[in-house]
C-alpha positions in Angstrom: 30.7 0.7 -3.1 28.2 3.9 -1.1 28.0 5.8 -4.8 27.1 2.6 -6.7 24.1 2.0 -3.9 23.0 5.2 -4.0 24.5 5.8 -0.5 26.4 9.3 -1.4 24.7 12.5 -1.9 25.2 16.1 -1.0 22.7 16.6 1.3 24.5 19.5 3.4 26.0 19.2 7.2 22.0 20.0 8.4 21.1 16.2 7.5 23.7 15.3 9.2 23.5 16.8 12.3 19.5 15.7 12.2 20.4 11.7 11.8 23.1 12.1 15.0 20.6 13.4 16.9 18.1 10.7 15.8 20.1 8.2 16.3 21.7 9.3 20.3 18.2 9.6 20.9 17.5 6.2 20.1 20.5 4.9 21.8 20.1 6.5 24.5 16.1 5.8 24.9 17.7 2.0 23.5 19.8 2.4 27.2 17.2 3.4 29.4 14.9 0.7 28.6 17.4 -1.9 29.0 18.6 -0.2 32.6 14.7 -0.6 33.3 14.3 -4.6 32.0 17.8 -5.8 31.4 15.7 -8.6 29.2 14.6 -5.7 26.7 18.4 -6.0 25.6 17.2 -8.9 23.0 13.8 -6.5 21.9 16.0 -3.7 21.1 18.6 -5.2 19.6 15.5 -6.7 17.2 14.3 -3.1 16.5 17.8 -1.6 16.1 18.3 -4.1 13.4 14.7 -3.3 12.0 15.0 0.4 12.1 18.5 0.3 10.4 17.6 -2.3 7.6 14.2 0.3 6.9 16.5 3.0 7.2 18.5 2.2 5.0 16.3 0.9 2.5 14.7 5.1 2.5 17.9 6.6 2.6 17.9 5.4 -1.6 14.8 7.2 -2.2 14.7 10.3 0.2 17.4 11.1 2.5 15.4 14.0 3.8 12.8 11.7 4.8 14.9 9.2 6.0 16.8 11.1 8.5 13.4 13.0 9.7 12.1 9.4 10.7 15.0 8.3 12.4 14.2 11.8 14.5 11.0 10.7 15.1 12.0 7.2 16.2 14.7 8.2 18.0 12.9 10.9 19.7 10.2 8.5 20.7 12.2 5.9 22.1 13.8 8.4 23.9 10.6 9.6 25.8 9.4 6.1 26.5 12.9 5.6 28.3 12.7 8.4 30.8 8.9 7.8 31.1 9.4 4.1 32.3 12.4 5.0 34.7 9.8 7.8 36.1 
């Protein structure tokens, strides 16, 4: 069912290891927001959704680019956690 969506490719171990940073970065920003507003949990489990339905949507067309955007967005969400809890 992945091949026939596109959803396999060889794209090396490096992509990999770039899309489980992304995405503990996100969780973990994801976490420290909630610790901060517990009421947050229903806004980020809106964007979770939202970020993996986009994701996945880009993953067809450019993994490379997919995976460097969840990086981004993880890394972002990440920051804005520890800043609030600063």
């Amino acid at each position: 069912m992945l091949e026939a969506q596109g959803m396999l490719r060889e794209t090396g171990p490096a992509l990999g290891i770039v899309e489980r940073i992304g995405a503990s970065a996100l969780h973990i920003g994801f976490t420290l927001l909630v610790a901060w507003r517990p009421l947050l949990v229903i806004a980020t489990a809106v964007v979770h959704s939202a970020v993996n339905l986009v994701l996945i949507r880009m993953f067809q067309r450019s993994p490379l680019l997919t995976e460097l955007a969840l990086l981004l967005i993880g890394v972002a969400t990440l920051g804005l956690g520890v800043a609030v809890l600063r």
